[in-house]
N, C-alpha and C positions, 0 to 999 in steps of 0.2 A: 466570492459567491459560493451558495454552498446548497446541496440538492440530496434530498434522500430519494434513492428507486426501491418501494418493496418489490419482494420475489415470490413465487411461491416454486417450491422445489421440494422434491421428496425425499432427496439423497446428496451430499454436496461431500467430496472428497477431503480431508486433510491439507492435502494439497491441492489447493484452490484459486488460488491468485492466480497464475496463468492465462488461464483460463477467463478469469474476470477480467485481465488484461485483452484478450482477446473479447470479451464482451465491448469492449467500449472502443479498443481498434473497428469493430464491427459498425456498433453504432454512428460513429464520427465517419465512415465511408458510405455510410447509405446517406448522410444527413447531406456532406461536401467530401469529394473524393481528393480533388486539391488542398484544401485544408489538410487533411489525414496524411495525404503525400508529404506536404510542411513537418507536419508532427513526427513522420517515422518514416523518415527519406531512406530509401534502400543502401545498403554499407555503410551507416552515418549512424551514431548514436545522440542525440538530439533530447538536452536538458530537456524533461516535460515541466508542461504549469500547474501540474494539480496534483493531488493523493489522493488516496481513498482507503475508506475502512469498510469490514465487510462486519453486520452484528448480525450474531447467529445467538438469539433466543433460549435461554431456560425451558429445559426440559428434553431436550432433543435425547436420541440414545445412541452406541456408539456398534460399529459389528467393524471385520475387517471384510474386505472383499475386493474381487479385481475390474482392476479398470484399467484404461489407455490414455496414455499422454498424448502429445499433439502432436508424437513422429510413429505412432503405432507401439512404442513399447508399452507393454502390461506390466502393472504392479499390482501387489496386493497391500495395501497399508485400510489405514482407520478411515472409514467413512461416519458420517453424522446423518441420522434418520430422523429428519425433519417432520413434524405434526405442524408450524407454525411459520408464517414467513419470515426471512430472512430480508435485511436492510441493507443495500450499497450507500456508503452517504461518500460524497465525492465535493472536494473543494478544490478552488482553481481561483487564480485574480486574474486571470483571462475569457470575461465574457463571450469570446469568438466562440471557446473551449467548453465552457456551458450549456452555448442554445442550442451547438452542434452535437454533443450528445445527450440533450435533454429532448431533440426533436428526432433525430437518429432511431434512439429506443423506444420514442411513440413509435414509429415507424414501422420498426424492429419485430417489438410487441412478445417474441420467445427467440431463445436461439439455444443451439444444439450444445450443451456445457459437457455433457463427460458421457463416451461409451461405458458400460461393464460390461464383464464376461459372466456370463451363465458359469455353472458347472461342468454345461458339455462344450462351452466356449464359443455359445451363439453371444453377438456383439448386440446389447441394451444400450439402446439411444436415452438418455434424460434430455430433457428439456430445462430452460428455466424460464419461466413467464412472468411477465412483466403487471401487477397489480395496480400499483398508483405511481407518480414523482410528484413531490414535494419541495415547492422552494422553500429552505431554510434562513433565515435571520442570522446574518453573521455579528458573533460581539464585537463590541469596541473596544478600543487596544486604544487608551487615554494615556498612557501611561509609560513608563521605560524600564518595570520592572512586572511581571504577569506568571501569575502562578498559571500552571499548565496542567494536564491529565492527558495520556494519550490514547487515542481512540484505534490505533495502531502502532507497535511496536518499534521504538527507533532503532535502525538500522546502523552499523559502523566501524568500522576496521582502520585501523591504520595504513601508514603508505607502505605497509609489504601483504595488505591484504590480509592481517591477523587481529584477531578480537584484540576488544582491553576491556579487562576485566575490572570495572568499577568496583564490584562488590566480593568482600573476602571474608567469610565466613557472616556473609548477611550484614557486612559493615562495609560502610564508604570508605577503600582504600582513597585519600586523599593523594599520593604521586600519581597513580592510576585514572583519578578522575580530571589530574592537570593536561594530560594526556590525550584522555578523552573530551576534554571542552577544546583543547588545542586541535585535534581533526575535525573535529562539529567545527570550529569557525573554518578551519582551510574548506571543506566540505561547503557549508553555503555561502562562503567569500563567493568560489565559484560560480554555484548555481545562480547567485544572483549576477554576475558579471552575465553569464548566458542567456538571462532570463530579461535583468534589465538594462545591460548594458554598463551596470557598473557593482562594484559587490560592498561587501557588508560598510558601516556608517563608523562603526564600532566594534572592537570583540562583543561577540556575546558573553556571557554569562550563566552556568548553568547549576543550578544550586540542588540536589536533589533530596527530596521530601520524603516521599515514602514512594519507591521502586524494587524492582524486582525484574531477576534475571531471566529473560525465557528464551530457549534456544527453541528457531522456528526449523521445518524443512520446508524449503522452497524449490519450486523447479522451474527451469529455463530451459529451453533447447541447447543455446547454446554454451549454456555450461557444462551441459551432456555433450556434446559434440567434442567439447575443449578436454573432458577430465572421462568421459567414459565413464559418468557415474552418474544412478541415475535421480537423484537431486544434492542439493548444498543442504549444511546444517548453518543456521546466522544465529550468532548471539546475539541478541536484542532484549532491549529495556525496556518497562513494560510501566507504567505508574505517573506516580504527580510529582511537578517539581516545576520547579520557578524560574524564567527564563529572564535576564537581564542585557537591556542593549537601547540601539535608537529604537524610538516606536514605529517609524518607516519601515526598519527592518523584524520587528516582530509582529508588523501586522500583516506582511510580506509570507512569512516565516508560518506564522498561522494561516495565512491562506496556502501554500504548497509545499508544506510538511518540513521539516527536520532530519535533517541525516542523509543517509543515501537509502534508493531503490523508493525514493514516494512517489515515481509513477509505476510502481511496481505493489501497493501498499502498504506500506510500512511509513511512520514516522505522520500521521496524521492525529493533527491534536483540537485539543477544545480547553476552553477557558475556564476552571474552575471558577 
């Protein structure tokens, strides 16, 4: 299932995911507070069923200015001055997952997304409100080979927690990409054992087309709490490319993203 939320918002942080993260923890506790408890059980971290991607519009302009993260630290980095609404599009193959924050954000309607600091360091509440949702038409996955685009940036590290860098000098290092298709299956072997009880049918396959390297900053509390820093840099991959495996598991795959951190979003794609 798959659902766009427009927004209208005047000003939306660089670093912004969090935050969205907290929009929809939000939503899913006003909708079913139980449900939300299931989903993000206190000292447990708990495979999510969906991604989301966030599409911010042509034309916006950029200024730096300060603002507060979610434990009161102030940064100053790149904001985006919005004239135009901005899109959550969010997918899940968990209908539970859906209605509860498809009816949650009726509910909802705005919530409090980012302090700034003035000059004299008076705290500016934004909001961001809620315009329309929209059920999407998900494609069909006929097939065991699916050319892909992503709509958010795949996420992925190896098991010491370190990039692999697919790309070397704008070329497909080929040892590098074995690497990196070799953690993408250990990666959602997993998520689907968590998710549905048993994991992938097949390796996948991951063939890339035309991609490009983008390194994100993202912030977490508790990656600040653990490194005393105040966000992470992810190397992620950004573009089209063609994904090979059982069609169970790439229509699986297309519903709850690629890689890691897609309840965080990152790795949500669509079917060229």
């Amino acid at each position: 299932m798959r659902v766009r939320f427009d927004f209208r918002v005047d000003k939306l942080p660089i670093l912004y995911r969090h935050r969205i993260m907290s929009l929809i923890k939000e939503a899913i506790q006003i909708s079913d507070p139980e449900y939300k408890a299931i989903l993000y059980p206190e000292g447990f971290k708990r495979t999510k069923p969906f991604t989301f991607s966030v599409y911010i519009p042509p034309g916006f302009k950029t200024t730096k200015e300060k603002f507060l993260l979610d434990d009161g630290l102030a940064l100053e980095e790149t904001v985006f001055l919005l004239e135009r609404e901005i899109s959550l599009f969010v997918s899940s193959w968990a209908p539970e997952f859906i209605v509860n924050l498809y009816n949650g954000l009726l509910k909802l309607r705005k919530f409090p997304l980012f302090e700034f600091l003035s000059e004299s360091g008076e705290r500016q509440t934004h909001h961001i409100h809620l315009v329309r949702a929209v059920v999407l038409n998900e494609r069909k996955i006929t097939a065991e080979e699916v050319p892909f685009k992503t709509m958010s940036p795949i996420s992925l590290e190896d098991g010491n927690d370190e990039p692999i860098e697919i790309l070397k000098n704008d070329r497909v290092d080929q040892e590098e990409l074995k690497r990196f298709v070799h953690h993408l299956n250990v990666v959602q072997d997993k998520r689907f054992k968590d998710l549905r009880g048993y994991g992938l049918k097949k390796p996948l396959e991951f063939v890339p087309n035309k991609i490009i390297r983008k390194v994100v900053k993202h912030a977490l509390k508790g990656f600040r709490d653990e490194t005393k820093k105040p966000y992470m840099f992810l190397t992620t991959y950004h573009g089209e490319f063609v994904l090979k495996g059982d069609m169970e598991d790439l229509r699986l795959t297309y519903q709850v993203g690629l890689g890691l951190r897609t309840g965080q979003g990152f790795g949500m794609l669509e079917v060229v």
